[in-house]
C-alpha positions, 0 to 999 in steps of 0.5 A, a space after each residue: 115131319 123130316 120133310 120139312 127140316 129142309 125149311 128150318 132158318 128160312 125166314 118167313 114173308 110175313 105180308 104174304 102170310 098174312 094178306 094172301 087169301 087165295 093162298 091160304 084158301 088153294 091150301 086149305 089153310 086157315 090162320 088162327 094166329 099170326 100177329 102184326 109184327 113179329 117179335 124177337 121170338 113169335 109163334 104162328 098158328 094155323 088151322 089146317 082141317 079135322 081129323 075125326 073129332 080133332 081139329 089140326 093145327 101147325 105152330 110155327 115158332 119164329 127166331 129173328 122171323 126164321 123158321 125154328 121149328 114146326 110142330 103138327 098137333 091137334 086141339 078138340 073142337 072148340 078149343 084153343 092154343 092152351 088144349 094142343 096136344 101132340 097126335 099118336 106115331 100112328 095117327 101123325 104119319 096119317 094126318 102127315 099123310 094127308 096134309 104134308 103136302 099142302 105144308 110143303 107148299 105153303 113152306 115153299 111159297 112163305 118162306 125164303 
């Protein structure tokens, strides 16, 4: 996850997040929360994909619509937000491994 210390206090676009289908479908990348409007303090949430019986989710934890910090976890299929669960040293660096380059680009795309 270092890879991506270098997007920390960039501000998200909003707009482009959440109204950019083609984006986020070049990515593989499905929105399971994003709101409206962003509070003072706001998460975003999104599905990228399986891992064995584990669905993959990126939490975006937003600060005045800065990115703060990014979190790379799984819930079980069917769950939701309150089931995430952190994944192993082992299984993080595969799952990383796989779809660290599709965050980078959606990093380097949504945030300025």
């Amino acid at each position: 996850m270092k890879r991506l210390q270098r997007f920390l206090g960039r501000e998200v676009n909003l707009d482009l997040v959440r109204n950019d289908d083609v984006l986020l479908a070049s990515l593989s990348i499905e929105i399971r929360y994003v709101p409206e409007e962003l509070e003072i303090f706001d998460e975003l949430e999104f599905g990228l994909g399986s891992f064995g019986s584990k669905t993959v989710v990126l939490t975006m934890v937003l600060e005045d619509g800065k990115l703060q910090r990014a979190s790379l976890g799984w819930v079980p299929e069917g769950g939701d937000e309150d089931d995430f669960a952190a994944f192993t040293e082992s299984e993080l660096s595969e799952v990383m491994a796989e779809v660290g380059p599709r965050i980078v680009s959606f990093f380097e795309k949504t945030l300025k």
